[in-house]
DRENMAR-393483 format. One record per residue (C-alpha): residue number from 1; residue in one letter; z, x, y. Coordinates in steps of 0.05 Angstrom, whole numbers. Each point is the difference from the previous one (the first is absolute). Example, Ala and Ser with C-alpha at 12.3 -4.5 7.8 and 13.67 -1.06 7.14 Angstrom:
BEGIN
 num residuo     zz     xx     yy
   1       a    156    246    -90
   2       s    -13     27     69
***
This chain:
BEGIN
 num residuo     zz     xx     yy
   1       x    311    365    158
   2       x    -23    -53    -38
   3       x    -27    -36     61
   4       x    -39     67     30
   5       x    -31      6    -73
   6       x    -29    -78      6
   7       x    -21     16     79
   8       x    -32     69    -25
   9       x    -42    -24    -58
  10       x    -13    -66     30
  11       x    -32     27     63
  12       x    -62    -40     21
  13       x     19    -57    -37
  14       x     27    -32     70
  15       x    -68      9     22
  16       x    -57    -16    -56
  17       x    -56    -42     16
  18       x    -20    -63    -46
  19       x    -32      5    -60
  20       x    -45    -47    -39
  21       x     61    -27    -35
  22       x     32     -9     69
  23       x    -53    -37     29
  24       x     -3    -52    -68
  25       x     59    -11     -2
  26       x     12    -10     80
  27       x    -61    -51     -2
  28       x     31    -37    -53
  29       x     59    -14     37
  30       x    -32    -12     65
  31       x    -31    -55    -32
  32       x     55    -26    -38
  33       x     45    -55     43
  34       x     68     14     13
  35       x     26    -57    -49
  36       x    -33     15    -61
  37       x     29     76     13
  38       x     59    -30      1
  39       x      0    -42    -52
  40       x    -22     45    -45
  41       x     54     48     14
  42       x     51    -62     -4
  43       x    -32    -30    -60
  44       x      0     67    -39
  45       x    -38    -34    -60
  46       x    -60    -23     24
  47       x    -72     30     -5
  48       x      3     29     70
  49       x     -6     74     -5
  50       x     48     53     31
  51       x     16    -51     62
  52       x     62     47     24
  53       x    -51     58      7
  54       x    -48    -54     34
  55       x     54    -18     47
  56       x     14     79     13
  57       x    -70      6     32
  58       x     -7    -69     36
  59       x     67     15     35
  60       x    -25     68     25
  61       x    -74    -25     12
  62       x     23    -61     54
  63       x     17     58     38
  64       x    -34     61    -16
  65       x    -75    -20    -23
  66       x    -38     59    -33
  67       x     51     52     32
  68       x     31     40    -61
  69       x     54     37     33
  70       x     47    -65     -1
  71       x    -22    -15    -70
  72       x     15     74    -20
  73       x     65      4     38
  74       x     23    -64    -41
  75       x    -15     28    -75
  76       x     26     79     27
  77       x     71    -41     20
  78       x      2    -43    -68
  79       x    -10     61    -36
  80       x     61     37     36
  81       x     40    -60    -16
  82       x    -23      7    -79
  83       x     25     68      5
  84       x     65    -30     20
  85       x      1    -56    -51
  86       x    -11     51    -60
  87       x     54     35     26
  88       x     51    -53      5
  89       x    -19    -41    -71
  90       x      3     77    -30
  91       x     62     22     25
  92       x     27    -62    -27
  93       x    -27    -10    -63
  94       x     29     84     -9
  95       x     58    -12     37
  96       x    -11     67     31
  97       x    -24      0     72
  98       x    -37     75    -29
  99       x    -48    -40    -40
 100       x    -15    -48     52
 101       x    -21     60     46
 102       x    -42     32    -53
 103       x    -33    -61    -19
 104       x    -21    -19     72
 105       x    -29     78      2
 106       x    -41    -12    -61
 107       x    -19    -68     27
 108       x    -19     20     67
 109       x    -71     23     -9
 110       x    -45     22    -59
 111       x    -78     23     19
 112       x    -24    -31    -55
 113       x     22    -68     39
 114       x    -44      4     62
 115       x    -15    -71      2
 116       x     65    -11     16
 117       x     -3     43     62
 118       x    -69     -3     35
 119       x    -19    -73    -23
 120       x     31    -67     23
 121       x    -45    -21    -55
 122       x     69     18    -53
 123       x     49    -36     50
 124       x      5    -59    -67
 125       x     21     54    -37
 126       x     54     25     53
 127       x     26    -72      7
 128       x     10    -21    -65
 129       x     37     68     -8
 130       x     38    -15     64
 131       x     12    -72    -37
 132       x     21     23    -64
 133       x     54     51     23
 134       x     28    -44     58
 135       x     13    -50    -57
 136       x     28     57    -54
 137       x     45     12     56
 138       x     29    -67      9
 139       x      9    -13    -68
 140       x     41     72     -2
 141       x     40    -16     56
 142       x     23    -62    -31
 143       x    -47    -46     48
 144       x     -9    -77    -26
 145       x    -56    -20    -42
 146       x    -39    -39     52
 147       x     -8     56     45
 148       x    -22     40    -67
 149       x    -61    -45    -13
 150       x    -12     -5     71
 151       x    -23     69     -1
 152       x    -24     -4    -60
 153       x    -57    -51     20
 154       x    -18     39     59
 155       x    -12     68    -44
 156       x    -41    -50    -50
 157       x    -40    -27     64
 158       x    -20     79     12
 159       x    -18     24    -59
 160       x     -5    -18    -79
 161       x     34     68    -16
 162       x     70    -41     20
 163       x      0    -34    -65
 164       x     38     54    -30
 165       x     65    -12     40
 166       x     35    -51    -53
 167       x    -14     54    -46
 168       x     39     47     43
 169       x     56    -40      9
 170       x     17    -23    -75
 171       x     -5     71    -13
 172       x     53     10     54
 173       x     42    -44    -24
 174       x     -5     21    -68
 175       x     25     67     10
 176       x     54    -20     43
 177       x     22    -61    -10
 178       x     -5    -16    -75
 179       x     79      4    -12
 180       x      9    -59     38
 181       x      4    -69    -38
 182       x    -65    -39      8
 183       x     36    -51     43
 184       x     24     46     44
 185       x    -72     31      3
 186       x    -32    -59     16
 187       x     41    -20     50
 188       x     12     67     39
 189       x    -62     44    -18
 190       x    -57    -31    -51
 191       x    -22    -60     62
 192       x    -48     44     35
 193       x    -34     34    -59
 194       x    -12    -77    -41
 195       x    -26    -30     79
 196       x    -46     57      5
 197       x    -27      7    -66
 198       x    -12    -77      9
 199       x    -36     20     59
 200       x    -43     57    -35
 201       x    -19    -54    -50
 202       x    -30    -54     58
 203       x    -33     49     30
 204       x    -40     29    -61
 205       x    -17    -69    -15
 206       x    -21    -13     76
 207       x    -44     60     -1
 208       x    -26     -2    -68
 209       x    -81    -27      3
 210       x     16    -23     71
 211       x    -16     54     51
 212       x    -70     49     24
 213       x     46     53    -29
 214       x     -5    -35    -73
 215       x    -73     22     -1
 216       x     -7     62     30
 217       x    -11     53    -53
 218       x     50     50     29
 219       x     50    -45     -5
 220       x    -20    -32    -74
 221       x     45     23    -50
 222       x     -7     36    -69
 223       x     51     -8    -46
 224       x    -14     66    -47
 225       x     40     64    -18
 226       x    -47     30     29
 227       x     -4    -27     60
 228       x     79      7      8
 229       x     -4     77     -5
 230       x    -61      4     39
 231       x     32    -28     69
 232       x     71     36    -24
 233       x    -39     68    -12
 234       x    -46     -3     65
 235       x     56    -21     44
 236       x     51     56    -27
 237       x    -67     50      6
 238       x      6    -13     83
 239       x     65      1    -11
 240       x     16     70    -13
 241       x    -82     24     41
 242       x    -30     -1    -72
 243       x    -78    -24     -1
 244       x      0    -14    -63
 245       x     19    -54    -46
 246       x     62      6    -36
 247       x     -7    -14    -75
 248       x     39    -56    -33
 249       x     50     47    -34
 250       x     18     32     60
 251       x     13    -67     38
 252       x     44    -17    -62
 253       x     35     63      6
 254       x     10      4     74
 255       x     27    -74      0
 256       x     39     12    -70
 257       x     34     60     36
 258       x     22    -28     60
 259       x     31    -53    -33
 260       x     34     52    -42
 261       x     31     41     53
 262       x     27    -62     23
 263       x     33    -20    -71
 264       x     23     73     -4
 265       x     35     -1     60
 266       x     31    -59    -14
 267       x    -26    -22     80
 268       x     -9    -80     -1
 269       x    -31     20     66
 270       x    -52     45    -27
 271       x     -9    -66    -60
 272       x     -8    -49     58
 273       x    -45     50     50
 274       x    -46      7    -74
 275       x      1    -71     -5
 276       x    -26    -14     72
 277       x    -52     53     -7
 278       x    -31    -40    -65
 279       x     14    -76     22
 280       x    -33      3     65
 281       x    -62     43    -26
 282       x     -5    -50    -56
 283       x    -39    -44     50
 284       x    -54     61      8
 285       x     -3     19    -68
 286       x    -51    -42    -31
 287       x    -45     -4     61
 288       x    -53     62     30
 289       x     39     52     29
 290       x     -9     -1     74
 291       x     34     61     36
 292       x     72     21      4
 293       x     21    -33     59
 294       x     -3    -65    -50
 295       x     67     35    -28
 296       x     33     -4     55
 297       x     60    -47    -23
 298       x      3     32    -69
 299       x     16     60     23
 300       x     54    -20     30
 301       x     33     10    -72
 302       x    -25     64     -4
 303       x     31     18     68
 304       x     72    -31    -26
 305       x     -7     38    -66
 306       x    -19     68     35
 307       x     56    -14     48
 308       x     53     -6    -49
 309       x    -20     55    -48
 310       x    -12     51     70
 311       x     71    -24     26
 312       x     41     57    -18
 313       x    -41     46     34
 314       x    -19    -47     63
 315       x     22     44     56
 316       x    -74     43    -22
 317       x    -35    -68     42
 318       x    -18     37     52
 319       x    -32     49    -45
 320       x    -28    -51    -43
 321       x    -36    -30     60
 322       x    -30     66     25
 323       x    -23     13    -80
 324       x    -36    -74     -3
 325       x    -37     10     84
 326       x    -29     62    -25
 327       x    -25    -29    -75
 328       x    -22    -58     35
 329       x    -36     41     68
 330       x    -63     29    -44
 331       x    -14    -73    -21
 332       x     -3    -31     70
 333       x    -72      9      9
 334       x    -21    -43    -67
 335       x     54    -44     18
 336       x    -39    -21     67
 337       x    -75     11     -7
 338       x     -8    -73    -23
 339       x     31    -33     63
 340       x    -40     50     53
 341       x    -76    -25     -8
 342       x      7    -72    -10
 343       x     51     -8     54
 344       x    -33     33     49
 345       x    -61    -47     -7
 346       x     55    -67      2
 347       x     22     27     66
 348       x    -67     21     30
 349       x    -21    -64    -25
 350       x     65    -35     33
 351       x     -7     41     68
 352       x    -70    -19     21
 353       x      7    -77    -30
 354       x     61     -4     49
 355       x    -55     20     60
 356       x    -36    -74     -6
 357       x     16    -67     -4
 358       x    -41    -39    -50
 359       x    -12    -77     14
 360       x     38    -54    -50
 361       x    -40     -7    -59
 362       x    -56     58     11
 363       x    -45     29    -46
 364       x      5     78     -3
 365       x    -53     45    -57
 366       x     33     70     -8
 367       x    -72     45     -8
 368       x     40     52    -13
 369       x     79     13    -21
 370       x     40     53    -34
 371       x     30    -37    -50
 372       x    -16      1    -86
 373       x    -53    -67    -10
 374       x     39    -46    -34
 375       x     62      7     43
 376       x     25    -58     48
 377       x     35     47     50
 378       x    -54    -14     59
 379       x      7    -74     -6
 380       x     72      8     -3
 381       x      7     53     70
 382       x    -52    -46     35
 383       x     41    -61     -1
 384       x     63     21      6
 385       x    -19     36     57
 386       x    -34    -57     39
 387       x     73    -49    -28
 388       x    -65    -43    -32
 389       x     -2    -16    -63
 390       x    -64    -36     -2
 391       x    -46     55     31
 392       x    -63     12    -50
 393       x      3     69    -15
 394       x    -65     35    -52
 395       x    -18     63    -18
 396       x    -68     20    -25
 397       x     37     62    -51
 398       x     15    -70    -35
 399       x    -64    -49     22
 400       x    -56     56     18
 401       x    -52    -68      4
 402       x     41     -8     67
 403       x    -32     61     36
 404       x    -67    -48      6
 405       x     50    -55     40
 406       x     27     31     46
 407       x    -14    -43     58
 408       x     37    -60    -36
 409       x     67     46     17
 410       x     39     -8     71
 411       x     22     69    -12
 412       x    -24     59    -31
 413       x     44     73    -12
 414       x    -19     66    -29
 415       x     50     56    -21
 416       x    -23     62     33
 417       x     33     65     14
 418       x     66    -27    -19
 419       x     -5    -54     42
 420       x    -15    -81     -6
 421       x    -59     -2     46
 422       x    -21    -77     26
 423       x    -79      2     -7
 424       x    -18    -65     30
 425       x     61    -52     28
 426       x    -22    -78     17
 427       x    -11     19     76
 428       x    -60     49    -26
***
């Protein structure tokens, strides 16, 4: 059941074009080498930025180019394994296998999350969830600290929103573990949480200053009240399909009373799946809110505490499942309109590139292309599609002095009807 409810509300997520996001991120991989990928995802600490993700599209571009189906097929299957993952950390963190099915239900799909499922653009988000419970699940299972912080460093090397895990695991521990001596602690239980809190400290100070995403504004923090209940009250707004912001109070109150149920209950479960939910978002909380699918691994918590508290009544999951398709069906249409336009003009663009082969090193002028003026998605199709990274690639939306040049360019193209039309090659 829970598997048909992914499939149903996933549908056409095995097939979306690129987006803009795509094609950024795809170029900045294709020009990355292989080692500094690699070191960057070894060497957790350093400035490099997200080099698991980076590694994620250079794999599938030696083989695939500018197809997207491959690409798609990849994120659809690490998001079926997520599913999965929820379900196993959940059912054992509840010790009821119940809780592990709800919480993989819950965790399956949410509208709100589209990113997730129509853009390989979110595939950092997907890893570093894919990270993070892969590791939660070794340390459960008793696994040795090593492989622990293994993990660990690859979920860091995917996405910031990692950070939270030593968090995570203290608080495990805490609950469950705080009768033993602290010798005994230490040397059966407390290794992994102390390696990988050491771990969350190098890489803050790695990052901090040191990479493009220090001084980007959407990633510049604002440490302010206000700005705390502003990301908490937008992101709990898409939550539950609200529009609009959620006041300060009623953040307070939603978060005070789920943290209250959990207390009442007396559920160290419900505690820890509270405790998740707040430690991972506290990455997100003092930066712009960007849309839900950023929650992603937070919600996870929410998924083990709505798992636990729905367990005595979980043989209702296949009713539950219907319920959520239908809330979430009237919302499909907002959910997609985004993707539609500009992908259609990435793979019109894409389709007619892949008709010619450019010379090493021309010079193209775009008269004409479908894409916003200050946007580097022509430059980016252009090369990659021609494997050459040096081709000279302008565009008179952003240089209109260019039109009066035109014969200094080997190439010219025009976007007309839908189509990338060449208006004069070097043979003419």
């Amino acid at each position: 059941m829970i598997a048909a409810y992914f499939l149903w509300n996933t549908r056409g997520g095995w097939t979306a074009r690129f987006t803009q996001d795509d094609i950024m991120n795809l170029y900045g991989a294709w020009t990355e080498p292989w080692g500094r990928l690699v070191d960057g995802a070894v060497l957790f600490f350093t400035p490099i930025v997200r080099p698991v993700g980076g590694l994620f599209y250079k794999a599938i571009d030696s083989f695939a180019g500018l197809n997207p189906t491959p690409y798609r097929f990849a994120a659809m299957l690490l998001l079926a394994v997520n599913v999965w993952l929820l379900y196993a950390v959940a059912r054992r963190v509840a010790d009821r296998r119940e809780s592990g099915l709800l919480a993989a239900l819950f965790g399956a799909f949410h509208v709100r999350m589209a990113d997730l499922y129509f853009s390989t653009g979110s595939a950092y988000d997907v890893l570093a969830y894919l990270f993070v419970m892969a590791a939660m699940l070794v340390h459960l299972r008793g696994g040795p600290m090593w492989a622990v912080c293994g993990v660990f460093a690859l979920a860091l090397g995917s996405k910031e929103v990692a950070v939270g895990l030593p968090v995570v695991l203290f608080a495990y521990e805490l609950l469950w573990n705080r009768r033993k001596t602290v010798r005994d602690w230490l040397w059966e239980r407390g290794a992994a949480p102390f390696a990988t809190g050491a771990m969350a400290v190098l890489f803050v100070l790695g990052r901090a200053g040191k990479s493009h995403l220090a001084n980007n504004p959407a990633y510049t923090p604002t440490f302010t009240a206000e700005r705390f209940f502003e990301t908490w009250g937008t992101y709990l707004d898409r939550l539950v399909l609200r529009e609009q912001w959620m006041g300060a109070w009623a953040v307070a109150a939603v978060l005070g009373a789920l943290l209250a149920v959990g207390l009442a209950k007396r559920s160290k479960a419900m505690v820890f799946g509270w405790l998740w939910l707040v430690a991972f978002t506290l990455p997100l909380n003092f930066i712009p809110p960007r849309g839900l699918f950023a929650m992603y691994l937070p919600l996870a918590g929410l998924c083990l505490w709505l798992g636990v508290l729905l367990a005595p009544v979980w043989r209702a999951l296949p009713a539950i499942a219907v319920a959520l398709t239908l809330a979430w069906e009237p919302q499909r249409a907002a959910m997609l309109w985004w993707t539609e336009e500009p992908s259609r003009r990435i793979h019109a663009m894409t389709e007619d590139l892949r008709e010619v082969r450019l010379p090493a090193k021309a010079s193209v002028l775009l008269i004409d292309d479908p894409f916003e003026t200050d946007e580097w998605t022509p430059l980016f199709l252009v090369r990659m599609s021609q494997r050459d990274a040096e081709i000279g690639v302008f565009r008179t939306k952003m240089n209109p002095e260019l039109k009066d040049r035109m014969a200094d360019f080997s190439f010219l193209y025009r976007f007309e009807s839908g189509r990338m039309r060449l208006v004069r090659g070097a043979s003419q």
